[in-house]
C-alpha positions as CSV (number, residue, x, y, z in Angstrom):
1,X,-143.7,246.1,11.5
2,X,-145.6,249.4,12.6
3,X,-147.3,251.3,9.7
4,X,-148.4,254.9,10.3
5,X,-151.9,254.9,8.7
6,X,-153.4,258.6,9.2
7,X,-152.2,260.3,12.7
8,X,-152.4,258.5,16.1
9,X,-153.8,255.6,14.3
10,X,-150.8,252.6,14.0
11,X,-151.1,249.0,13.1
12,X,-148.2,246.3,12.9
13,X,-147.8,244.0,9.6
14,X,-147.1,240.6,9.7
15,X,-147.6,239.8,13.2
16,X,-151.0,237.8,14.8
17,X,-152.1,238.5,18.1
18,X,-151.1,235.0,18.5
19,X,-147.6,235.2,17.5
20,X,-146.0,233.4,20.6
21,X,-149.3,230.8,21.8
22,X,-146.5,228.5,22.9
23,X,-145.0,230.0,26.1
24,X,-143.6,228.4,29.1
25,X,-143.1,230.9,31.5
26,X,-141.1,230.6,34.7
27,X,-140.3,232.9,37.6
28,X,-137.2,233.4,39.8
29,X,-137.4,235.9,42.8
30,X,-135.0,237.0,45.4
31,X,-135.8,239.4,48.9
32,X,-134.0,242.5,48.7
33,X,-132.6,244.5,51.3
34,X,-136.0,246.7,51.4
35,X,-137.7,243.2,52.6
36,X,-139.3,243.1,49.2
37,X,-139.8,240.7,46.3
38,X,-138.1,241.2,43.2
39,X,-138.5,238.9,40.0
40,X,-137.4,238.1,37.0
41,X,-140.1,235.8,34.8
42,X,-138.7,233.8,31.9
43,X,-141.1,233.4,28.7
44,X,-140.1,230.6,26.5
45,X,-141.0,230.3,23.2
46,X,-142.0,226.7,22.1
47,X,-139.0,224.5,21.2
48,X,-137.1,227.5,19.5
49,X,-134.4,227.0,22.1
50,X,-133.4,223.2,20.6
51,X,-134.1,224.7,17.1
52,X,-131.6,223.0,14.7
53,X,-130.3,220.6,17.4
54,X,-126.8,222.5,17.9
55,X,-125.4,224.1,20.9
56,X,-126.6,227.5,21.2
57,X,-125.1,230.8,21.1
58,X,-127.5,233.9,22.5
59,X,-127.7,237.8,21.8
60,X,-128.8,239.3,25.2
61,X,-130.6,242.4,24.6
62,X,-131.6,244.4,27.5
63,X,-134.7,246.8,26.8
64,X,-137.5,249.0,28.2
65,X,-141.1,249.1,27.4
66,X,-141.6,252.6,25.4
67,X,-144.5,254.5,27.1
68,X,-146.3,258.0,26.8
69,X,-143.3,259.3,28.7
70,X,-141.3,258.6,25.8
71,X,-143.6,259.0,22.7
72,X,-144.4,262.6,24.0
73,X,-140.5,263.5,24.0
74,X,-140.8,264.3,19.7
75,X,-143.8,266.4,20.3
76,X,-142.8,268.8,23.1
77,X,-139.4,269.0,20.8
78,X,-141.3,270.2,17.5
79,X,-144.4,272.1,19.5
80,X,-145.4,275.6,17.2
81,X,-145.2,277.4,20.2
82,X,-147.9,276.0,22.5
83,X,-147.8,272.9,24.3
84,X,-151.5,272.4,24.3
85,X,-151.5,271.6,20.8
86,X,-149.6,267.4,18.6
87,X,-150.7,265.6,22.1
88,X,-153.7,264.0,21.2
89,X,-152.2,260.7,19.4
90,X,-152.7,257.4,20.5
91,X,-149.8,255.6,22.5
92,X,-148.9,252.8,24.6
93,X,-149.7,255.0,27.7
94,X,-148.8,253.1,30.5
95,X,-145.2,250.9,31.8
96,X,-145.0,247.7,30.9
97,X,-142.6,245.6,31.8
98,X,-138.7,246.4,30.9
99,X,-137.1,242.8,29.8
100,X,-134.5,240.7,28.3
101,X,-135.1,239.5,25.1
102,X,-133.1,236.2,24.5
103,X,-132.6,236.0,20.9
104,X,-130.7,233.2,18.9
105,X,-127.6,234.1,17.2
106,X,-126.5,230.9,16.2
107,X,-125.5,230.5,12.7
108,X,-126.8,228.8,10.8
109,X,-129.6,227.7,13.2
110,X,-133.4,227.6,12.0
111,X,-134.4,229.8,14.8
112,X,-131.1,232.6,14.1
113,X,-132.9,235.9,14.7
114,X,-136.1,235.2,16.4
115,X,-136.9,236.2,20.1
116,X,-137.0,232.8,22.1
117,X,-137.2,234.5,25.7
118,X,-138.3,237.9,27.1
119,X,-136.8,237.5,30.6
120,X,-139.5,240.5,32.7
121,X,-138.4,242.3,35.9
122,X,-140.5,243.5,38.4
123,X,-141.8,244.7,40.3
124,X,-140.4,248.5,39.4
125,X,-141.1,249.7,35.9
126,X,-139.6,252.5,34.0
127,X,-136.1,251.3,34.8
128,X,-135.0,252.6,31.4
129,X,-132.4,249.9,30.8
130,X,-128.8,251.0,29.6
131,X,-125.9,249.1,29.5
132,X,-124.6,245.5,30.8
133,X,-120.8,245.0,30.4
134,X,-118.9,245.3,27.5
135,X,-118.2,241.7,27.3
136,X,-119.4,238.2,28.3
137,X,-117.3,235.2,29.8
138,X,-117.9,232.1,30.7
139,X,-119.4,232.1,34.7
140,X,-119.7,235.9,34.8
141,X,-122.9,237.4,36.2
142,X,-124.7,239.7,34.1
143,X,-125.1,243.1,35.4
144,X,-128.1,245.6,34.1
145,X,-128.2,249.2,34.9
146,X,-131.7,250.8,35.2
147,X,-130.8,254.5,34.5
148,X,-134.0,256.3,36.0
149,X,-134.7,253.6,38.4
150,X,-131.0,254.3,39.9
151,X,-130.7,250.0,40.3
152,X,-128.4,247.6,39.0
153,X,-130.0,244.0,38.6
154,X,-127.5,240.7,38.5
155,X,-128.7,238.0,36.4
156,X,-127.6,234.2,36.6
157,X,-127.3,233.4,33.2
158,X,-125.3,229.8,33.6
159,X,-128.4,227.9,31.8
160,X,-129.7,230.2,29.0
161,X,-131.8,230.9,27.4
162,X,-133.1,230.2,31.0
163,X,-132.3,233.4,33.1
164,X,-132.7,233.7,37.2
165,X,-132.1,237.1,39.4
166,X,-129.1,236.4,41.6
167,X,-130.0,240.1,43.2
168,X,-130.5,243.7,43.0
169,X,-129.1,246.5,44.1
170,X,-131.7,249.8,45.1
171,X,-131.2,253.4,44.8
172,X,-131.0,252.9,49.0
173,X,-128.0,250.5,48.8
174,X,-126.1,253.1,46.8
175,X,-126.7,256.2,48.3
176,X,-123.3,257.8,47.2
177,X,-124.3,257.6,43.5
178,X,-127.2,257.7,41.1
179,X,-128.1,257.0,37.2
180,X,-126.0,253.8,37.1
181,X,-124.0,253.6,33.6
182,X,-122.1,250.8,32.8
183,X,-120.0,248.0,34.0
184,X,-116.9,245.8,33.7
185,X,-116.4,242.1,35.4
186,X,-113.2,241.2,37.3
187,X,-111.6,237.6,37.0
188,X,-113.0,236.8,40.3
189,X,-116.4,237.3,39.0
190,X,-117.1,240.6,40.2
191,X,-117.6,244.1,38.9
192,X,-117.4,247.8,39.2
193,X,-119.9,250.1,38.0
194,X,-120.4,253.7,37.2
195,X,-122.9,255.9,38.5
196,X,-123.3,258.9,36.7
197,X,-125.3,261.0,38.8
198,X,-124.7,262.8,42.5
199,X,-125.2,261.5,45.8
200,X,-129.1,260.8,46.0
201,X,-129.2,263.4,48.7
202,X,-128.4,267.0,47.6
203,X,-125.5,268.3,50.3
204,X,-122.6,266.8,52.1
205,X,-122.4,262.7,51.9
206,X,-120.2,261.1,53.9
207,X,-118.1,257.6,52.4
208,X,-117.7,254.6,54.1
209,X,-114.0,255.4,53.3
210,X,-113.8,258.3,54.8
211,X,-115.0,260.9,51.7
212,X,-116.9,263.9,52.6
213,X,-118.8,264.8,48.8
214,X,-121.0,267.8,48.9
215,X,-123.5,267.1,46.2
216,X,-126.3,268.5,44.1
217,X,-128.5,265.6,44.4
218,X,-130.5,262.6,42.4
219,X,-129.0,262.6,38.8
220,X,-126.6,265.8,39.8
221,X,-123.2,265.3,40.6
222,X,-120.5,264.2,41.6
223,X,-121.0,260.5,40.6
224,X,-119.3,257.5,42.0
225,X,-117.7,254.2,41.5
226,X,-118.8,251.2,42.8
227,X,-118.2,247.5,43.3
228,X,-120.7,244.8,43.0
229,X,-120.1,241.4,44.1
230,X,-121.9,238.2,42.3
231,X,-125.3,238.9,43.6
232,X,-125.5,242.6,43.6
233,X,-124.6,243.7,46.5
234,X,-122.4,246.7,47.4
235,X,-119.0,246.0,48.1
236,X,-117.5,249.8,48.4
237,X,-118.8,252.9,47.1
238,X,-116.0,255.8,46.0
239,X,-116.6,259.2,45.2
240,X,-115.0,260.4,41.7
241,X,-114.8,263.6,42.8
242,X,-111.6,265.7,43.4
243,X,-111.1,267.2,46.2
244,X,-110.2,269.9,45.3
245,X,-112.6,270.7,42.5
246,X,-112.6,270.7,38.9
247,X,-111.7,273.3,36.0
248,X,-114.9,276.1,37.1
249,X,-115.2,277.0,33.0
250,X,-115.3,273.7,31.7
251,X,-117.4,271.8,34.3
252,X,-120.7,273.3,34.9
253,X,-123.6,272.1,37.3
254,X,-126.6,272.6,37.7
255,X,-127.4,274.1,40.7
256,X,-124.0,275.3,40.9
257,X,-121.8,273.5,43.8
258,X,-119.2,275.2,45.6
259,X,-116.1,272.9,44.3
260,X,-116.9,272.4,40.3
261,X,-117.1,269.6,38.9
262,X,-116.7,267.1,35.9
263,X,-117.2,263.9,37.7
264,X,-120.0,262.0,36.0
265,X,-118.8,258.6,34.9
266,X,-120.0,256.8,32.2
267,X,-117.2,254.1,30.4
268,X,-115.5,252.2,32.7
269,X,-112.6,249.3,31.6
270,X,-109.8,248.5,33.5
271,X,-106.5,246.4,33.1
272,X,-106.3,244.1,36.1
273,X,-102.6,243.2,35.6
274,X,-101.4,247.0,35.4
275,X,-104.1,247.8,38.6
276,X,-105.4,250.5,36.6
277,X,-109.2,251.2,35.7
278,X,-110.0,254.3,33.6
279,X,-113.3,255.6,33.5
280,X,-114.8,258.4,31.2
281,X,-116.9,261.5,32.2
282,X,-120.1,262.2,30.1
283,X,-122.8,264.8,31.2
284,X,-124.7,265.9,34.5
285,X,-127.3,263.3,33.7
286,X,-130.5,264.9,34.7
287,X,-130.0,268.3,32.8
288,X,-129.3,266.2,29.4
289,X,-132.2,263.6,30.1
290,X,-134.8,265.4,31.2
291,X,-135.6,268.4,29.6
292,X,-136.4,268.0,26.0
293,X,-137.4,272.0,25.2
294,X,-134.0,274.2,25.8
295,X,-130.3,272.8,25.2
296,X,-128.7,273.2,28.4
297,X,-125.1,274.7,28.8
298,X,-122.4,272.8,26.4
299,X,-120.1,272.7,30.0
300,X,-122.6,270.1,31.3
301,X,-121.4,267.8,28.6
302,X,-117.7,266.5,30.1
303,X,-114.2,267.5,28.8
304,X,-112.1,264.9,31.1
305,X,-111.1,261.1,31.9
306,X,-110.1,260.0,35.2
307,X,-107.6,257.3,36.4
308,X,-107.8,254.7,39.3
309,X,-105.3,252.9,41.3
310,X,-107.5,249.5,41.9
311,X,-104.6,247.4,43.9
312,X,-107.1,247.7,46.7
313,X,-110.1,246.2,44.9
314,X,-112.5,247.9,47.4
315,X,-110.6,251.0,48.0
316,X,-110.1,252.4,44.2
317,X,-107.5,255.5,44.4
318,X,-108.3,258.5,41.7
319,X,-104.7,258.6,40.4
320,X,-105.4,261.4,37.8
321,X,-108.0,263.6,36.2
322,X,-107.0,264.7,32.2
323,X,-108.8,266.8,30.3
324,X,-109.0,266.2,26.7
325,X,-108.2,269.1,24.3
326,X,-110.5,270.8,21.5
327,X,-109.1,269.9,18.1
328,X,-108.9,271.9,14.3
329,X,-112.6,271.8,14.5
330,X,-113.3,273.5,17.5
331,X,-115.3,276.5,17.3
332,X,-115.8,278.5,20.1
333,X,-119.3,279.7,18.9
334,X,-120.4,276.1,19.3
335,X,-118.3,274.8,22.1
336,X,-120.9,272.2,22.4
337,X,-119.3,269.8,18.8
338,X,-115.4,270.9,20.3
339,X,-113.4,267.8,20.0
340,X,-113.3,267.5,23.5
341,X,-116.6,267.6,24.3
342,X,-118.9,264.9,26.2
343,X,-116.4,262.0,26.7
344,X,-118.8,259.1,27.1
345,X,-116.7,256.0,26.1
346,X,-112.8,254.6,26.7
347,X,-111.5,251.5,26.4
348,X,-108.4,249.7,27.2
349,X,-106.0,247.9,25.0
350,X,-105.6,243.9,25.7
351,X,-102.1,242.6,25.4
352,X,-99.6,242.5,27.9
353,X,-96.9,244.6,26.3
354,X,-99.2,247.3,25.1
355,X,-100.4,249.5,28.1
356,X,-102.6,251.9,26.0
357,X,-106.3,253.0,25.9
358,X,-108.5,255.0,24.1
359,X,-111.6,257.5,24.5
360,X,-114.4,258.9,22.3
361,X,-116.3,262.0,22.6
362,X,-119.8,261.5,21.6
363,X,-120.6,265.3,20.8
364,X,-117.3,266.1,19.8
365,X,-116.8,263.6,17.3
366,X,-113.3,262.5,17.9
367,X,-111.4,259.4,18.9
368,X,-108.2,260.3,21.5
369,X,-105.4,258.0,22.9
370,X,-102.9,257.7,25.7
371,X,-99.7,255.2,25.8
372,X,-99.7,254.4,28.8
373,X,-102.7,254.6,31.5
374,X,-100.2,254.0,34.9
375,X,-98.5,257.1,34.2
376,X,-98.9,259.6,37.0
377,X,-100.8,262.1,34.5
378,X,-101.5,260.4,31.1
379,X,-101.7,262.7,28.0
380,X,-104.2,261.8,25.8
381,X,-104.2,263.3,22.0
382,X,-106.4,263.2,19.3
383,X,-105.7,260.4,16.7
384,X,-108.9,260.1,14.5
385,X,-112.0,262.1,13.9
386,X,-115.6,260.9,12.9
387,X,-115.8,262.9,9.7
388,X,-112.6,260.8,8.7
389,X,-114.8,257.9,7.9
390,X,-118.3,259.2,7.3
391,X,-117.8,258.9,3.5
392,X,-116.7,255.5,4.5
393,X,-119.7,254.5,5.9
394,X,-122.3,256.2,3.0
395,X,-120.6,258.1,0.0
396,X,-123.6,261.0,0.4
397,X,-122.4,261.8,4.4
398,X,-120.0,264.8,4.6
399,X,-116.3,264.9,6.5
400,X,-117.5,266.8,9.3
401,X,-117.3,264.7,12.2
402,X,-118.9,267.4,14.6
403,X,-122.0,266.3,16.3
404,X,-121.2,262.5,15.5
405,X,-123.2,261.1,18.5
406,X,-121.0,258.3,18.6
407,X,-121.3,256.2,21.6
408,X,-120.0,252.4,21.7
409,X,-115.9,252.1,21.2
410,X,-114.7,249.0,21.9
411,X,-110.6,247.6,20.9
412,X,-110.4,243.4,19.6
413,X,-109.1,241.1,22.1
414,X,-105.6,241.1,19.9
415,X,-105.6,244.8,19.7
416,X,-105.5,245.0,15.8
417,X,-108.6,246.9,15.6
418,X,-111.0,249.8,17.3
419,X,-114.5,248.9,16.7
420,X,-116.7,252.5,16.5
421,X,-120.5,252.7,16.4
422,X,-121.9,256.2,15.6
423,X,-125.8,257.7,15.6
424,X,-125.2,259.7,13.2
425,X,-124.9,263.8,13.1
426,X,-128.8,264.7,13.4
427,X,-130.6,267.4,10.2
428,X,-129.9,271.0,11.4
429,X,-127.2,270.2,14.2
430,X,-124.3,272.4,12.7
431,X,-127.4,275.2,11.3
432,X,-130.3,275.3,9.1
433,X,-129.1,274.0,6.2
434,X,-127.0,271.2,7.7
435,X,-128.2,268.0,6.1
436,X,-127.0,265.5,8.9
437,X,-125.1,262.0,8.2
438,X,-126.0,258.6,8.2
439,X,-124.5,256.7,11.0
440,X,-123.1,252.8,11.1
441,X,-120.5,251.4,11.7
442,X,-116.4,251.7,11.4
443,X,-113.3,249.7,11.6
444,X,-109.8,251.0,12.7
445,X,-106.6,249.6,12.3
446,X,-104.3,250.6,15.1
447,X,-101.7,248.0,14.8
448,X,-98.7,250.9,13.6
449,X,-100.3,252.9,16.3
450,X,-99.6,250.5,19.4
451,X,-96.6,249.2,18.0
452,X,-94.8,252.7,18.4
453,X,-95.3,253.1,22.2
454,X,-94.8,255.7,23.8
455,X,-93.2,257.4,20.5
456,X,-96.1,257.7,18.4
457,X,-96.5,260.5,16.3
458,X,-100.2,260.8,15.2
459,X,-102.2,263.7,16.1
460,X,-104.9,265.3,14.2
461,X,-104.5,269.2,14.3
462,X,-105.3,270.1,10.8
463,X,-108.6,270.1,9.0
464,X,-107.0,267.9,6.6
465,X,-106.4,265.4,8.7
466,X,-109.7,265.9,11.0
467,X,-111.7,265.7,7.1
468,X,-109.3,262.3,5.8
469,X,-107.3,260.8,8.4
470,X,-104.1,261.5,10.2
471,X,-100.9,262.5,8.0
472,X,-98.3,260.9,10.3
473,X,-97.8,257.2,9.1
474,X,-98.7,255.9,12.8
475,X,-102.3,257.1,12.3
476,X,-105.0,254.8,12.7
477,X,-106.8,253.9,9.2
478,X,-110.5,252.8,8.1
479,X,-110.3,249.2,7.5
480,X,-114.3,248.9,7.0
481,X,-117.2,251.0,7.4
482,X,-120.9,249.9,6.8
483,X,-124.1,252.2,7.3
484,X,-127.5,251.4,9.4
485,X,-130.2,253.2,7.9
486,X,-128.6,255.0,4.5
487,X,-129.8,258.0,4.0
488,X,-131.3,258.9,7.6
489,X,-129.7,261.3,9.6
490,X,-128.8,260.3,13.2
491,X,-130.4,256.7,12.6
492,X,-127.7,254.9,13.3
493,X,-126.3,252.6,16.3
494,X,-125.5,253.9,19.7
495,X,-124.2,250.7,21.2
496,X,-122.5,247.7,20.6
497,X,-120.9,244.1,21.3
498,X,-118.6,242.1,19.5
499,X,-119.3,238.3,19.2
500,X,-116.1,236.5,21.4
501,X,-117.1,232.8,20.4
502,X,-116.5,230.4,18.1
503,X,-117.5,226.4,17.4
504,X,-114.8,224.6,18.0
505,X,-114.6,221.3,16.4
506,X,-115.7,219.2,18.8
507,X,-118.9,220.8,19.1
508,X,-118.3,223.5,22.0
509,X,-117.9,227.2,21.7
510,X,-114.7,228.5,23.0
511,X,-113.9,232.4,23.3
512,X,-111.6,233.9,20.2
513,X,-109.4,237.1,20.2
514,X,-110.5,237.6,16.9
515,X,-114.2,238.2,17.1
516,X,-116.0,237.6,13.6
517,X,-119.3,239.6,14.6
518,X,-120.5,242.7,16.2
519,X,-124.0,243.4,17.0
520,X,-125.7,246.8,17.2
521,X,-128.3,248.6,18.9
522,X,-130.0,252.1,17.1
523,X,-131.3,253.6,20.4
524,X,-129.8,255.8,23.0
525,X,-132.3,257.6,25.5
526,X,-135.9,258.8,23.9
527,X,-136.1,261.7,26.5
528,X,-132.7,262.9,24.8
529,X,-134.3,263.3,21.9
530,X,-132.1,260.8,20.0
531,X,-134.4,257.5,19.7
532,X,-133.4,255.6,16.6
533,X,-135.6,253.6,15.0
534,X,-135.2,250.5,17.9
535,X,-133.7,248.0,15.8
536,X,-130.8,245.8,16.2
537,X,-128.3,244.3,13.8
538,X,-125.8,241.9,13.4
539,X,-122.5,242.9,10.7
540,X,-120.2,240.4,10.1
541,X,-116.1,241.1,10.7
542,X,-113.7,240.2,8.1
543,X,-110.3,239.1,9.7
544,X,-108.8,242.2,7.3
545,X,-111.5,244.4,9.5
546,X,-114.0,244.5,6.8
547,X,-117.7,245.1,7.8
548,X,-120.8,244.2,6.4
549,X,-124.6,243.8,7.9
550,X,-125.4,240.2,8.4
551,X,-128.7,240.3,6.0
552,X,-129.6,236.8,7.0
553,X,-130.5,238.2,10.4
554,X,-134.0,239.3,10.1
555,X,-137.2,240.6,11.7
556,X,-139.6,237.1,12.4
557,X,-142.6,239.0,11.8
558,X,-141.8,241.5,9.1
559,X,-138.7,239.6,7.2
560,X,-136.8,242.8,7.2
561,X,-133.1,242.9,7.9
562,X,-132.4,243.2,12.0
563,X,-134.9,242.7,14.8
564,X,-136.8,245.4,15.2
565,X,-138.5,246.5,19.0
566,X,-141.4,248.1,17.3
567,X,-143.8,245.5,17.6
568,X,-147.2,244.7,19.4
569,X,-146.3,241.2,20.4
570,X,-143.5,239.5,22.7
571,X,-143.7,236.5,24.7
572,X,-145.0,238.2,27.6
573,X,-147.8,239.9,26.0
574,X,-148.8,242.4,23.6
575,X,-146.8,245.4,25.0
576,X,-145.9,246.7,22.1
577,X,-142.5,248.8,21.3
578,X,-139.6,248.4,23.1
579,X,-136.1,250.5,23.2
580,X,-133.1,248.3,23.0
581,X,-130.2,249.9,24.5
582,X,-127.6,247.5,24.9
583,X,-126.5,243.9,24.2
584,X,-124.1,241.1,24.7
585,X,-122.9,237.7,23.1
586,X,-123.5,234.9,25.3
587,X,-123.2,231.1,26.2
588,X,-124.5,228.7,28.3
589,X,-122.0,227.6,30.9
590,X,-122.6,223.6,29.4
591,X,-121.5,224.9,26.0
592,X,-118.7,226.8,26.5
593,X,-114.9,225.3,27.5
């Protein structure tokens, strides 16, 4: 644990500079298509991996080395008025190496909670890594976006806590799209991914299929979908753009482009069976990310959700573009916390029969939903705001769900519940004497929701209901809620996973639809200006949707409850912090039917 003595001056508790003496480190490389070498090194702790003798199950989290670039983010935020003055303190000034950190979440096991493998990449640095895929089965690749360093890595993960690089894909091999986002794996094993940001080239871009994009550049927009096979490499690349533009007031950019637009995606799920994949559209990247001092416009942050015909796996079809709509809390002083605003997660529901998905707005604080995503133009409607359950999660949070900073949403395999993960509304964000809220994590039950089809009646367009839930009897309702960090504003998680396996009695882990365990991250991007504290914890899932943090998963060095980043030492060296962004349940293939 790091303890601020006096300023600049830091020292960690609890840990010895020989903390991991033990390590076996192994290295697997693969040529990319720039003719160079590109690694990933394994480092092995000891015997932690055979630690109580039982098959294992793993917590992948995928995190960057903090560095001056992000330490100095704070400062230039809270500068007096000069920037030559709060520089001076003493930081891990140069990249290290962003990783992998393997850490055992078997319960039970002697080992649950302690880092057994920080798998390094290399050579590039200051990836920044973001998100893998929402969920883990048995054989898939893992696929790791590096959000500056516009490239998505594929891991072979078949012999964990073992990793090896099946490939990479460069900011050259995707020259349609930057800032890559997030993924989701097909059943043949391969995936599509979003990449938020423009063409790297500002101007006209020209698509393999035929698309003629003119572009702002690097990190602008418009961004693109794209398909990855098992190693990496580029399958097609699609433009998310409309040809004909988007809605000019709603969709800025910056530098202005002749044909507006919205198109920056960020969630992506799809429903193989109904050939549909819905992505969500969050923010021109680079004007969020990148500048710290002044708030850009609110119309940077996205409003809209786009719909994809994938019956041609390499050819996706945009099918439709809808635009959420503000809600009772809308204000247009502060168009910024409008219900609408900054859509950066959806997800899709499961079961055959139910053809439904949902989207969050990570400004606006809101959860919306539509029926039925092959309809020509799905509706979506507001069915639950943040401020609904902030009581839920801590008794001293307010009901005002504006400026929530929710980020992970994710539906169970049996569609019973919506699992929500939310920062936390930051001190000051709706005026001076706002206090903030505590963020954590919440439950839903939308079981009367999905079982009324197409007919459902919940919408939230009072204050009422925006403050305590929806009125209509369809409405989703908090079935458990459980803080990260009480009592500290915008503290909480950003992202998420839910645990998909279970022992079965004969000794191997098989997947479940009803997932007993979601881990959490509590970071989202430290030039944003929202870093958390870099922790990440385990709650346990009652089958009733009850939540509560997993206190037996602890800290190694300092004992406290969830592993935290901020540390000197890791199996690779003594790096210090890390930012954990994202995270995933996982198996060995021996292990799992």
């Amino acid at each position: 644990m790091a303890v601020v003595l006096a300023a600049g001056v830091v020292t960690y508790t609890g840990e010895s500079t020989a903390a991991y003496a033990d390590v076996r480190t192994t290295t697997d490389a693969k040529t990319a298509s720039d003719g160079k070498r590109y690694w990933v090194e394994n480092h092995l702790v000891g015997d932690l991996a055979t630690a109580g003798g039982q098959r294992k199950k793993w917590l992948l989290v995928w995190a960057g080395d903090e560095n001056i670039a992000d330490t100095l983010v704070k400062d230039v935020k809270n500068l007096p008025g000069s920037i030559g003055g709060g520089l001076g303190k003493v930081v891990d000034a140069l990249p290290g190496p962003d990783f992998l950190a393997v850490i055992d979440a078997t319960e039970g096991s002697p080992a649950y909670g302690k880092v057994v493998n920080t798998a390094t990449v290399g050579p590039l640095v200051e990836n920044e890594p973001h998100h893998m895929q929402y969920v883990w089965h048995k054989g898939d690749t893992i696929y790791a976006g590096a959000l500056f360093a516009a490239a998505t890595y594929a891991f072979d993960v078949s012999a964990l806590p073992e990793l090896k690089l099946k490939g990479i894909s460069l900011p050259t091999n995707t020259l349609g799209g930057s800032v890559p986002d997030a993924y989701w794996t097909l059943k043949d094993g391969t995936a599509y991914g979003t990449y938020m940001g423009g063409p790297v080239v500002p101007g006209p871009h020209v698509y393999a299929n035929g698309q003629t994009v003119v572009g702002n550049g690097f990190a602008g927009s418009p961004g693109a979908l794209i398909r990855f096979d098992r190693t990496g490499k580029v399958l097609s690349q699609t433009s998310a753009a409309t040809p004909q533009g988007d809605n000019a007031k709603l969709c800025a950019n910056l530098p202005r482009l002749a044909a507006p637009t919205c198109a920056n995606p960020h969630g992506i799920q799809a429903r193989e069976d109904l050939n549909t994949l819905v992505t969500s559209d969050y923010a021109e990247p680079r004007n969020i990310i990148l500048d710290p001092v002044k708030q850009p416009s609110p119309y940077l942050r996205r409003p809209t959700v786009r719909t994809w015909d994938i019956t041609d796996r390499d050819n996706p079809k945009l099918r439709a573009v809808s635009y959420l709509q503000d809600g009772p809390r809308a204000d247009p002083a502060d168009p910024l916390h409008a219900e609408s605003r900054a859509v950066m997660e959806t997800t899709v529901t499961n079961l055959p029969h139910h053809k439904g998905a949902f989207a969050q707005t990570m400004q606006g604080g809101a959860v919306h939903y539509t029926p039925d995503i092959t309809a020509a133009e799905p509706h979506w409607y507001e069915v639950f705001d943040d401020g609904a359950a902030n009581k839920a999660i801590f008794a001293g949070n307010d009901s005002d769900g504006g400026g929530s900073n929710g980020g992970w949403i994710q539906t169970s395999p049996d569609d019973k519940y919506l699992y929500r993960a939310i920062s936390g509304r930051a001190k000051g964000a709706l005026g001076p004497s706002d206090p903030g809220t505590t963020g954590g994590v919440y439950v839903l039950d939308i079981q009367k929701l999905l079982a009324a089809g197409t007919d459902f009646r919940c919408r939230i367009d009072t204050l009422a209901e925006a403050r305590n839930g929806g009125a209509e009897a369809d409405c989703p309702t908090v079935a458990g809620a459980a803080p990260i960090n009480p009592g500290q504003p915008a503290a909480g998680p950003h992202w998420g996973a839910y645990d998909n396996f279970e022992l079965d009695a004969d000794g191997f882990y098989r997947e479940t639809s009803s997932p007993r365990r979601i881990a959490v991250s509590n970071y989202f991007v430290a030039r944003s200006g929202l870093d958390g504290d870099h922790r990440v914890n385990v709650l346990k899932v009652g089958p009733d949707g009850k939540v509560e943090l997993d206190t037996a998963f602890k800290d190694e060095f300092s004992g406290q409850v969830g592993i935290n980043f901020n540390r000197r030492n890791w199996p690779h060296g003594p790096f210090g912090n890390a930012k954990p962004h994202s995270e995933l349940f996982v198996v060995a293939d021996a292990d799992v039917k």
